[in-house]
TORZA-597866 format. One record per residue: x, y, z of N, C-alpha, C in turn; residue in one letter. Coordinates in Angstrom, 2 decimals. Layout:
% residues N
[atom [X Y Z] [X Y Z] [X Y Z] "A"]
...
//
This chain:
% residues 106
[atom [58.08 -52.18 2.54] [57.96 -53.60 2.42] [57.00 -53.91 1.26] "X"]
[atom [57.59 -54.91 0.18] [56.69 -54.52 -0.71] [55.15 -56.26 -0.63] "X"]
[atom [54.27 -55.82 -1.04] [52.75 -56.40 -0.87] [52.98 -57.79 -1.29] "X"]
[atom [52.61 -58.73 -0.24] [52.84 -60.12 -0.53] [51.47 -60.58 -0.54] "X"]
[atom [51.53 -61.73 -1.36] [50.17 -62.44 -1.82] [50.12 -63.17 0.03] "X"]
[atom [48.51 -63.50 0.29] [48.58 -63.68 1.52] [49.08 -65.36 1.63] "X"]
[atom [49.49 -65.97 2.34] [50.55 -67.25 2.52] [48.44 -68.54 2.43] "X"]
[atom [48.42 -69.09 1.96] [47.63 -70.26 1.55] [48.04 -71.90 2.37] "X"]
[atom [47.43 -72.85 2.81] [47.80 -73.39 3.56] [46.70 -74.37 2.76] "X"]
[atom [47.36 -75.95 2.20] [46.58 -76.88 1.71] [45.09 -76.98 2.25] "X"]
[atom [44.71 -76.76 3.20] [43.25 -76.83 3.75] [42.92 -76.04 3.39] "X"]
[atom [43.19 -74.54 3.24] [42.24 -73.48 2.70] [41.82 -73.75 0.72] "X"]
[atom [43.30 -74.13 0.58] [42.47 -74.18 -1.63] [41.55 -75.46 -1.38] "X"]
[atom [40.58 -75.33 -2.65] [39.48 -75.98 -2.88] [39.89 -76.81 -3.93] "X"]
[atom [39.75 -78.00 -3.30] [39.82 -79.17 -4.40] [38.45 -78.64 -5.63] "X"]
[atom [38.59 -79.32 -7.04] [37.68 -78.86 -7.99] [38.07 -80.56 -8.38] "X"]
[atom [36.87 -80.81 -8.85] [37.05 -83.01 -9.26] [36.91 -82.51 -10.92] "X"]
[atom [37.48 -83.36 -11.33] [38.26 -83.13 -12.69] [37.50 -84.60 -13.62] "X"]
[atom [36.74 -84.03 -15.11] [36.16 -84.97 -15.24] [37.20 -84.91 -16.67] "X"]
[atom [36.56 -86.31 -17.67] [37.20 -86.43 -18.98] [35.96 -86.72 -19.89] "X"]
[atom [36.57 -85.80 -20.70] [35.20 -86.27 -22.09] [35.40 -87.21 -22.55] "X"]
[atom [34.32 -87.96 -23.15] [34.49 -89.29 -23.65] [35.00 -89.27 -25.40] "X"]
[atom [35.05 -88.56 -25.52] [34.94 -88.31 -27.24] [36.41 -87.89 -27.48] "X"]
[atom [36.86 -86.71 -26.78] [38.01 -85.96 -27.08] [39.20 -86.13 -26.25] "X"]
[atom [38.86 -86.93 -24.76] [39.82 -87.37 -23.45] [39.95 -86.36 -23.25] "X"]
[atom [39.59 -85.10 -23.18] [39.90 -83.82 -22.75] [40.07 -83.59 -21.13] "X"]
[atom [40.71 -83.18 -20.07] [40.06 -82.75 -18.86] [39.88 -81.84 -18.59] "X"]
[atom [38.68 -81.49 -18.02] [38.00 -80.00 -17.38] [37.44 -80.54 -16.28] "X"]
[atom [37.28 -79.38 -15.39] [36.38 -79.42 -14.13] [35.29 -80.06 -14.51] "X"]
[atom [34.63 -80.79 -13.10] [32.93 -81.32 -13.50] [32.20 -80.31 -14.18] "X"]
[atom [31.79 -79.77 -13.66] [31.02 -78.74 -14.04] [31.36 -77.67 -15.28] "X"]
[atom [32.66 -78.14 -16.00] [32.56 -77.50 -17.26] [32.31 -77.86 -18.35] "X"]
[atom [32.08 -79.46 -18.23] [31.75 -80.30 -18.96] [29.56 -80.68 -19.26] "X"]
[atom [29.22 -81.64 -19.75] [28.06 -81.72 -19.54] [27.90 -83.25 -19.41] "X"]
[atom [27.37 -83.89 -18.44] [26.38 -85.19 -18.22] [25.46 -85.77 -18.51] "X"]
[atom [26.16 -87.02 -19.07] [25.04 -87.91 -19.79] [24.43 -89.15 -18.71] "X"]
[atom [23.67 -89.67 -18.68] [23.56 -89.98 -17.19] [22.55 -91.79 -18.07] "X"]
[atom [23.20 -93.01 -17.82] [21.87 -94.00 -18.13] [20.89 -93.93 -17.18] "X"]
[atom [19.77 -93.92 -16.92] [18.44 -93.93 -16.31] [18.56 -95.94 -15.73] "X"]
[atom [17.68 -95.69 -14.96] [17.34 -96.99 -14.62] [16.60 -97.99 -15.54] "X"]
[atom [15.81 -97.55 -16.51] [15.44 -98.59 -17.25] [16.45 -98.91 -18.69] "X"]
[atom [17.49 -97.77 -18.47] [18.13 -98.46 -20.07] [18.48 -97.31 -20.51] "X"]
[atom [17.84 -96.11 -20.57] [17.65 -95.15 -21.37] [18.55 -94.17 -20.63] "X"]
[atom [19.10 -93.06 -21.71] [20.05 -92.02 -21.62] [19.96 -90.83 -21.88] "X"]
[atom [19.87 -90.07 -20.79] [19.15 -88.40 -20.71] [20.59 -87.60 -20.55] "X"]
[atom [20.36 -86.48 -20.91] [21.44 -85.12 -20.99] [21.03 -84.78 -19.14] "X"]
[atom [21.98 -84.95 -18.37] [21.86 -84.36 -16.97] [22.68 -82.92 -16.67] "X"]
[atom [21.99 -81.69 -16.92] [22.44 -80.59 -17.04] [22.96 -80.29 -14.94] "X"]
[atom [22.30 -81.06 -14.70] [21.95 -80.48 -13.13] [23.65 -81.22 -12.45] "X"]
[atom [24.07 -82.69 -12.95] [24.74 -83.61 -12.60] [24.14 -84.23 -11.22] "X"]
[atom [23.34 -84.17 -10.57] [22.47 -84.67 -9.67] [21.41 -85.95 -9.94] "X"]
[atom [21.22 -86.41 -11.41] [20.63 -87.50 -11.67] [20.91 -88.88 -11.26] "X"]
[atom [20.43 -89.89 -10.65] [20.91 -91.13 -9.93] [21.24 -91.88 -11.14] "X"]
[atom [22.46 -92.70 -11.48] [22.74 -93.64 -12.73] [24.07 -92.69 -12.79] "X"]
[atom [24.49 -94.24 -13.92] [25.55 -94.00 -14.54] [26.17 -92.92 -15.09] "X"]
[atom [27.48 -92.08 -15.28] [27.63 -91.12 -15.84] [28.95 -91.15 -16.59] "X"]
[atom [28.50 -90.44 -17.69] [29.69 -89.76 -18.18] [29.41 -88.04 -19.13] "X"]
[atom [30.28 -88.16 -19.14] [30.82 -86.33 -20.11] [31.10 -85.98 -20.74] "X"]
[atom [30.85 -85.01 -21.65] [31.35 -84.55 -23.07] [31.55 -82.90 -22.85] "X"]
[atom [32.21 -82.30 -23.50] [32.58 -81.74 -23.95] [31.23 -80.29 -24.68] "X"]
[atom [31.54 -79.07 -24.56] [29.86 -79.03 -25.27] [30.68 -78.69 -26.88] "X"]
[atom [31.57 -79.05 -26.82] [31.99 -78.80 -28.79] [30.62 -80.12 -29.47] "X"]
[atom [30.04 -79.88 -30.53] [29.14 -80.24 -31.18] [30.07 -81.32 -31.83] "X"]
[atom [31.26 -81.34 -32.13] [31.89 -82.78 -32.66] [32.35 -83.48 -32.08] "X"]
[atom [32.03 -83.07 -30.48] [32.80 -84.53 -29.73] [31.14 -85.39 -29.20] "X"]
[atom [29.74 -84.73 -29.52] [28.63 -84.99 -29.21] [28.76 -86.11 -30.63] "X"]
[atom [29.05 -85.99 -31.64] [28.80 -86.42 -32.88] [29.88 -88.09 -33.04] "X"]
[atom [30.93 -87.18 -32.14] [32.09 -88.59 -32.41] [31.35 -89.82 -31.30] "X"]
[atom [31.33 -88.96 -30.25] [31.17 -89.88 -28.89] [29.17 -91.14 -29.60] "X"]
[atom [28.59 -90.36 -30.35] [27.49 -91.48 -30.83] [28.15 -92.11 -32.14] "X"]
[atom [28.61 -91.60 -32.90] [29.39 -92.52 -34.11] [30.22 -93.67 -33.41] "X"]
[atom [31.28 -92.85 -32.57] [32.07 -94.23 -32.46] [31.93 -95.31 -31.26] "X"]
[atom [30.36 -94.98 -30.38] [29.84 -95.92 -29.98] [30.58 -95.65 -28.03] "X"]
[atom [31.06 -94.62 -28.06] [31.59 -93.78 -26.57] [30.74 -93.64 -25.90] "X"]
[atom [29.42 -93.64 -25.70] [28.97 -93.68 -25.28] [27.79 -94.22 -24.70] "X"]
[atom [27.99 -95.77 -25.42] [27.34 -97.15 -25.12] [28.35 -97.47 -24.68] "X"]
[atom [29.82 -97.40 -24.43] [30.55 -98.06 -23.56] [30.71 -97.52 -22.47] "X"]
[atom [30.57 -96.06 -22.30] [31.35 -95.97 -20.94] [29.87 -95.70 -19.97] "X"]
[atom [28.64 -95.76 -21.01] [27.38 -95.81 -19.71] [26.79 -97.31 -19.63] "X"]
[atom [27.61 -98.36 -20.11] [27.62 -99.83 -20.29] [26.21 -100.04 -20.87] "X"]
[atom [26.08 -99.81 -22.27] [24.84 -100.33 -22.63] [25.32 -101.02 -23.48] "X"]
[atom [23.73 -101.69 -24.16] [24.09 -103.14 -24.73] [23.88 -101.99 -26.23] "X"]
[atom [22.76 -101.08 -26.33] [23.42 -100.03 -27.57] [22.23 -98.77 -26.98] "X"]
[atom [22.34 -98.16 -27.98] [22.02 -96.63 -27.96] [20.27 -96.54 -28.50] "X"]
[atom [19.35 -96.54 -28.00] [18.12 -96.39 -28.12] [17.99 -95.16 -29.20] "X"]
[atom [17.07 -95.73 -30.46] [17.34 -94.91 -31.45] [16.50 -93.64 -31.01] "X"]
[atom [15.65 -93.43 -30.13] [15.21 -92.36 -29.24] [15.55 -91.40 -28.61] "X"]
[atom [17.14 -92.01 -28.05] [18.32 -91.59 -27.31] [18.78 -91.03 -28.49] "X"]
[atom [18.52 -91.65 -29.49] [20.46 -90.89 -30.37] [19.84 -89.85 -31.08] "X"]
[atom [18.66 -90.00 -31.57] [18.17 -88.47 -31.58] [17.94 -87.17 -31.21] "X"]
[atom [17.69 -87.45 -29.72] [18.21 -86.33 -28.74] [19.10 -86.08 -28.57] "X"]
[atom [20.38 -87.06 -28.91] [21.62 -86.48 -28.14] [22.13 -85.45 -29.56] "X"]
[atom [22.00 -85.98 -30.73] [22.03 -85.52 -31.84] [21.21 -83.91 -31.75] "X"]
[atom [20.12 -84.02 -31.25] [18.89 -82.88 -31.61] [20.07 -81.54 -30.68] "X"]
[atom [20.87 -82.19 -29.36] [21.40 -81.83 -28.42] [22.65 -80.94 -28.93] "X"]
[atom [23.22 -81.56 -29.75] [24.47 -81.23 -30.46] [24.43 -80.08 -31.37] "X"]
[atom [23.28 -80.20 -32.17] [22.44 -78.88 -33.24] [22.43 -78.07 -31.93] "X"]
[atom [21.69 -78.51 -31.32] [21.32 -76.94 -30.00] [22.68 -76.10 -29.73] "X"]
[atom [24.02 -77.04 -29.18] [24.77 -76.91 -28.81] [25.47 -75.80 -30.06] "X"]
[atom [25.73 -76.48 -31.01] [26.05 -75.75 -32.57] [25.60 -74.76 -33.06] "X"]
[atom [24.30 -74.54 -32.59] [23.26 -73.08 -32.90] [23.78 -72.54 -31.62] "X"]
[atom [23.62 -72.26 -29.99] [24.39 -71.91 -29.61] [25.88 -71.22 -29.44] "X"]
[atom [26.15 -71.61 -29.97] [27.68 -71.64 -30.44] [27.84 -70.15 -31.85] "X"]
[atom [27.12 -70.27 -32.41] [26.79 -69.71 -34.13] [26.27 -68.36 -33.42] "X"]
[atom [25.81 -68.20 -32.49] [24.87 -67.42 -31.95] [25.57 -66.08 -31.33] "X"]
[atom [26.76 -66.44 -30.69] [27.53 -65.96 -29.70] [28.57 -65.22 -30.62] "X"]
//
Protein backbone atom coordinates (compact mmCIF):
# COMPACT_ATOMS: atom_id res chain seq x y z
CA UNK A 1 0.00 0.00 0.00
CA UNK A 2 1.77 2.85 -1.01
CA UNK A 3 2.41 6.04 1.90
CA UNK A 4 -0.33 8.56 2.01
CA UNK A 5 0.08 12.10 3.23
CA UNK A 6 -1.94 11.99 6.56
CA UNK A 7 -5.84 13.25 5.63
CA UNK A 8 -5.96 17.24 7.24
CA UNK A 9 -9.31 18.44 8.35
CA UNK A 10 -10.04 22.50 8.07
CA UNK A 11 -9.63 22.86 11.95
CA UNK A 12 -6.30 21.36 12.10
CA UNK A 13 -4.40 24.02 9.15
CA UNK A 14 -3.51 27.29 10.65
CA UNK A 15 -4.95 30.28 9.39
CA UNK A 16 -1.68 32.84 8.76
CA UNK A 17 -3.47 36.83 8.39
CA UNK A 18 -2.14 38.16 5.28
CA UNK A 19 -0.94 41.75 5.25
CA UNK A 20 -0.26 44.30 2.06
CA UNK A 21 2.56 46.66 1.63
CA UNK A 22 1.74 50.00 1.15
CA UNK A 23 4.25 50.94 -1.46
CA UNK A 24 4.33 47.78 -3.71
CA UNK A 25 0.46 46.16 -2.81
CA UNK A 26 2.41 43.14 -2.39
CA UNK A 27 0.83 40.28 -0.03
CA UNK A 28 2.79 38.39 2.52
CA UNK A 29 2.06 36.98 5.85
CA UNK A 30 2.02 39.56 8.89
CA UNK A 31 4.95 38.77 10.05
CA UNK A 32 6.93 38.85 6.83
CA UNK A 33 6.39 42.15 6.35
CA UNK A 34 7.47 45.10 8.81
CA UNK A 35 5.15 47.71 10.91
CA UNK A 36 4.83 51.11 10.91
CA UNK A 37 2.63 51.94 13.68
CA UNK A 38 1.24 56.12 14.35
CA UNK A 39 1.83 56.63 18.15
CA UNK A 40 -0.70 58.49 20.04
CA UNK A 41 0.61 61.85 19.82
CA UNK A 42 1.07 62.05 15.95
CA UNK A 43 4.27 60.48 15.54
CA UNK A 44 5.42 57.26 13.56
CA UNK A 45 7.76 54.51 14.87
CA UNK A 46 9.07 51.24 12.96
CA UNK A 47 7.09 48.42 15.20
CA UNK A 48 9.40 45.42 14.75
CA UNK A 49 7.45 43.54 17.61
CA UNK A 50 3.75 44.36 15.76
CA UNK A 51 2.40 44.61 19.37
CA UNK A 52 2.49 48.54 19.49
CA UNK A 53 -1.09 50.19 20.33
CA UNK A 54 -2.02 52.69 17.11
CA UNK A 55 -2.53 52.67 13.79
CA UNK A 56 -0.80 50.31 11.39
CA UNK A 57 0.51 49.62 8.33
CA UNK A 58 3.41 47.59 6.27
CA UNK A 59 6.06 47.57 4.00
CA UNK A 60 7.90 45.42 2.52
CA UNK A 61 11.74 45.29 3.81
CA UNK A 62 12.93 46.00 -0.07
CA UNK A 63 14.65 49.54 0.60
CA UNK A 64 12.52 50.98 -2.49
CA UNK A 65 9.23 50.37 -1.35
CA UNK A 66 10.55 52.25 2.19
CA UNK A 67 11.62 55.12 -0.29
CA UNK A 68 8.36 55.05 -2.56
CA UNK A 69 5.90 54.59 0.38
CA UNK A 70 7.63 58.37 1.96
CA UNK A 71 7.93 60.00 -1.60
CA UNK A 72 4.59 59.25 -2.64
CA UNK A 73 3.06 60.18 0.64
CA UNK A 74 1.73 56.09 1.48
CA UNK A 75 2.27 56.49 4.33
CA UNK A 76 0.60 59.67 5.65
CA UNK A 77 -2.41 58.14 4.15
CA UNK A 78 -2.86 54.90 5.22
CA UNK A 79 -1.63 55.87 9.07
CA UNK A 80 -4.12 59.03 8.47
CA UNK A 81 -1.82 61.82 9.13
CA UNK A 82 -2.17 65.30 8.33
CA UNK A 83 1.87 64.77 7.08
CA UNK A 84 5.03 63.07 7.96
CA UNK A 85 7.10 64.67 10.87
CA UNK A 86 10.37 65.64 9.37
CA UNK A 87 11.81 63.55 12.45
CA UNK A 88 9.79 60.63 11.28
CA UNK A 89 11.02 60.76 7.69
CA UNK A 90 14.41 60.60 8.71
CA UNK A 91 14.20 57.54 10.52
CA UNK A 92 12.18 55.85 8.26
CA UNK A 93 14.76 56.87 5.60
CA UNK A 94 17.87 56.17 8.21
CA UNK A 95 15.58 52.66 8.31
CA UNK A 96 15.74 51.94 4.64
CA UNK A 97 19.86 52.52 4.47
CA UNK A 98 19.83 49.90 7.41
CA UNK A 99 17.57 47.77 5.51
CA UNK A 100 19.91 48.29 2.14
CA UNK A 101 23.20 47.71 4.12
CA UNK A 102 21.58 44.65 5.35
CA UNK A 103 20.72 43.45 2.29
CA UNK A 104 24.55 44.32 0.65
CA UNK A 105 25.73 42.34 3.54
CA UNK A 106 24.19 38.95 2.94
Amino acid sequence: MPDQPPQTTPAQRRHVPQRTCIACRATDAKRALIRLVRLAEGRVAVDPTGRVAGRGAYLCHSPACWRQAIQRRSIVRALRLDALHPEDESVLYAYAQHLEDTMAAE
